[in-house]
N, C-alpha and C positions, 0 to 999 in steps of 0.2 A: 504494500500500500504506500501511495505517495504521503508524504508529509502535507501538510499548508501551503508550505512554503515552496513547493517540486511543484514544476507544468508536467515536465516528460524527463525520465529515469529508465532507460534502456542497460542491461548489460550483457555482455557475450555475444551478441547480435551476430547470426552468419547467415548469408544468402547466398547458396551456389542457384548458374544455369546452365545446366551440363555439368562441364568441364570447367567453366570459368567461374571462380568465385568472386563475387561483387561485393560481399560486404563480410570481413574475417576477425570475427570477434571484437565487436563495435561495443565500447562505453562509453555513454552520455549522458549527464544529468542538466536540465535546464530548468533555472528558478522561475516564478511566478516574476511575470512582470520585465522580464528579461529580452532584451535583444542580443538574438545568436546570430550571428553569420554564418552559414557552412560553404566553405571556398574546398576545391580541390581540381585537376586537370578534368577534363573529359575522358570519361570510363573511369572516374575514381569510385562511383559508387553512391554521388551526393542521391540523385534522383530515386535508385532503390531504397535507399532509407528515408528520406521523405515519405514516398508512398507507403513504405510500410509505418511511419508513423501517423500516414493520412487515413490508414484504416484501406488502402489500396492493394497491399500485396502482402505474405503472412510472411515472416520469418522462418527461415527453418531450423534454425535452433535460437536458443537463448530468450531474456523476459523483456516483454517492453509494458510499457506503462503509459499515459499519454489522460492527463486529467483525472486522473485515478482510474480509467480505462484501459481493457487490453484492444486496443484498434480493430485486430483483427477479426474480434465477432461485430463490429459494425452496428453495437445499437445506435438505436438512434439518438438518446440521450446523451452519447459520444458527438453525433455527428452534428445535434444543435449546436454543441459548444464551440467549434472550431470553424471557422474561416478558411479557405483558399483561393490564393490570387496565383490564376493560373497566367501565362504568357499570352496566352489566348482565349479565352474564353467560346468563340465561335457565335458571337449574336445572331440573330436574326438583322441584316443591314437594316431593314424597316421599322424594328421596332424601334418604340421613344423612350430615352432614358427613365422615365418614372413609371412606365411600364416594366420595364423589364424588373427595374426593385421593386415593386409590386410583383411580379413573377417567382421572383428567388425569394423574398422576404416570407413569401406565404408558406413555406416551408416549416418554417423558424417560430418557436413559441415566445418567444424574446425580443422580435423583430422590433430594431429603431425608428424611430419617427423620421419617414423618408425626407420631410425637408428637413430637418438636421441633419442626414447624411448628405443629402444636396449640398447643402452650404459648408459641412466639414471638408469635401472632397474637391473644393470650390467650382461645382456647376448648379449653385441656386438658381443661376438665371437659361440651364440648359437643357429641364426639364422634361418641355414637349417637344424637342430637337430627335431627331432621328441617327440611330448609330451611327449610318452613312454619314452623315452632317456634321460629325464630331472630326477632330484634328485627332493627331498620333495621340498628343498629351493631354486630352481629354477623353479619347476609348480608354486609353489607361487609368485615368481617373473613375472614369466608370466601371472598371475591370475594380479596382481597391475599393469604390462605393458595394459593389456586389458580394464582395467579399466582406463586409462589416457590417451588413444591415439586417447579418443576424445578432446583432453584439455578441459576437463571439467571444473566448476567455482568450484561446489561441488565433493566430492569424498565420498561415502559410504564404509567403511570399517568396513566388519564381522566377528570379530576372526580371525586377518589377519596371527595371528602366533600359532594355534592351533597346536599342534603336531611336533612344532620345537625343533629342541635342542638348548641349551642357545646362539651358535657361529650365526645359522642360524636365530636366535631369534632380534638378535643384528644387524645383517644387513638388517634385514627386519625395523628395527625402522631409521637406515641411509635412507634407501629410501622413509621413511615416512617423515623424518625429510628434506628431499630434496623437498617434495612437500610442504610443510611447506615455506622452502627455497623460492619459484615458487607464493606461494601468496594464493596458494589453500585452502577454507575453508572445514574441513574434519570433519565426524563424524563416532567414533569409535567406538563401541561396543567389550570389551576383556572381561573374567575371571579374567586376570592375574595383580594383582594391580601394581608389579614395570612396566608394560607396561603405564599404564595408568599415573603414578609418574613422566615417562620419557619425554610420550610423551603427555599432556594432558595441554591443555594451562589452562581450566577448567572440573572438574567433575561434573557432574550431575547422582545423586542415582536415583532410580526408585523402591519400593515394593508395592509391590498389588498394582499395576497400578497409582502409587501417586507420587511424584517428593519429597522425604525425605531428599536432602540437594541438593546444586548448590555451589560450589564455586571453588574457587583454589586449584593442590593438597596441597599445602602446610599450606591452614587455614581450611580444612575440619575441623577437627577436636579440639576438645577444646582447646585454651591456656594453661587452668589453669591444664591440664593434664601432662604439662613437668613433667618430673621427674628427681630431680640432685640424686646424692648420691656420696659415699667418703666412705675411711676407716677412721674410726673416731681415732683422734690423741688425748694424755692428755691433756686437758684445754683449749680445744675448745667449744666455747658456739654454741650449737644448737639452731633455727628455734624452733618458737612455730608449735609442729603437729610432729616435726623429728619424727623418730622412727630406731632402731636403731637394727640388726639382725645380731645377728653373726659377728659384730664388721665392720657392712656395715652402716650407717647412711644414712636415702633417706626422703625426702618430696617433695609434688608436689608444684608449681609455676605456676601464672600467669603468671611472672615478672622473670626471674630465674636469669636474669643479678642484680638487685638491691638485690635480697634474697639474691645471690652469693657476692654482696660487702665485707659486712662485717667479710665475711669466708673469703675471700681471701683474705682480707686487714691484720685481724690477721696470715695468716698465713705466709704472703711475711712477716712480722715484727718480727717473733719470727725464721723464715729459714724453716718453715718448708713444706715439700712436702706430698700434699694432695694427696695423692695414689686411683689409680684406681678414680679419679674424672671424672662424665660422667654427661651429661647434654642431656635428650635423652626426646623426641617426641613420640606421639602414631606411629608405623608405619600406612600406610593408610590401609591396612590389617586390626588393629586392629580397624580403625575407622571405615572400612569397616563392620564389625562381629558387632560390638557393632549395626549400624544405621539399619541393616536388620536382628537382632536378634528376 
């Protein structure tokens, strides 16, 4: 049984087909209220585990849990609670957007009051507009409307901004961030790593069907990987490791605040301005390529 405080608590999770295993002894715990990102290559195995926590496809060995439910029997009382915002949805082009939430809504014992979802998703004024009618970044909008107007507990979200441009990009993460807002625990699945940097309370990696790191975006990646560097100035003592290019001086750091002391101590002493000083991070990109290299 979950806690309170648990959405989904998966352990030993394996899904062979055939011959190919897709998912090899999978653990995962995700809090109430929580944004997970699940990042991995293609064919790492994101999508099999999804569905099988969507209540889609059964596990063949190990427990999964998913709101104090086993997915795989499919009540329905499961499947009130949770959300999915697929890539595609397949509308009907004809139908009018408060139609169609009117369609999926009735579903749902819990269903939201459709102009509050209008106006969360921001198309209050797009109503009686026909799917055909809508832009990239308003079908999507009404793809995450349709997927909330059951007030769901959980929200699945597919590549919610595949094919946006960076403006449409951007207010698709607002209206993420507003269900964040609302208490919703949501699990994401992107390509796109400042998506995941933005919106991702925790990342969880996934290759060949394995769970390769779990943490926050901002400690994925090594400490000791900082990298400071500086135009190097006369009679400044260098860091054991410096190394020094074309009158650029760089070494990596665990610590880059204490390495940094003693250079910045000499150099506020003597007046002088350490040009071009940067104090820089793997981006999660790079720690991305490195962990599924």
């Amino acid at each position: 049984m979950l806690s309170d405080m648990t959405a989904i608590e998966i352990s030993g999770v394996r899904k062979t087909y055939g011959e190919h295993v897709a998912l090899d002894g999978v653990d995962l715990t995700v809090a109430r209220g929580e944004v997970l990102a699940l990042l991995g290559p293609n064919g790492a195995g994101k999508t099999t585990l999804v569905e099988i926590l969507e209540g889609h496809r059964q596990a063949d060995a190990g427990s999964v849990s998913v709101l104090g439910f086993d997915p795989a029997r499919r009540d329905r009382a499961f499947r009130e609670r949770i959300g999915v915002v697929l890539q595609d949805t397949g509308l009907d082009p004809m139908i009018r957007v408060r139609e169609a939430l009117e369609l999926y809504s009735a579903a749902y014992p819990r269903r939201r009051d459709l102009d509050e979802v209008l106006e969360l998703v921001g198309l209050g004024d797009r109503g009686e507009a026909k799917a055909s009618e809508l832009s990239g970044g308003q079908r999507r909008r009404l793809d995450l409307a349709l997927g909330i107007v059951g007030d769901p507990e959980l929200v699945f979200l597919d590549e919610p901004t595949t094919g946006f441009d960076p403006a449409a990009r951007r207010q698709s993460w607002e209206l993420i961030d507003g269900l964040r807002d609302l208490g919703k625990t949501i699990l994401l699945t992107t390509h796109y790593m400042d998506e995941a940097q933005h919106l991702a309370d925790r990342i969880v990696v996934l290759a060949q069907g394995r769970v390769i790191a779990d943490n926050t975006p901002d400690k994925l990646g090594r400490p000791e990987d900082t990298v400071v560097s500086f135009r190097v100035v006369p009679g400044i003592t260098l860091p054991a490791g410096a190394r020094v290019e074309r009158g650029i001086a760089s070494f990596t750091s665990a610590a880059p605040t204490r390495d940094l002391a003693p250079i910045l101590g000499w150099a506020a002493a003597h007046d002088v301005e350490l040009d071009g000083l940067t104090v820089a991070r793997p981006t999660l990109e790079d720690v991305y390529l490195e962990l599924t290299a």
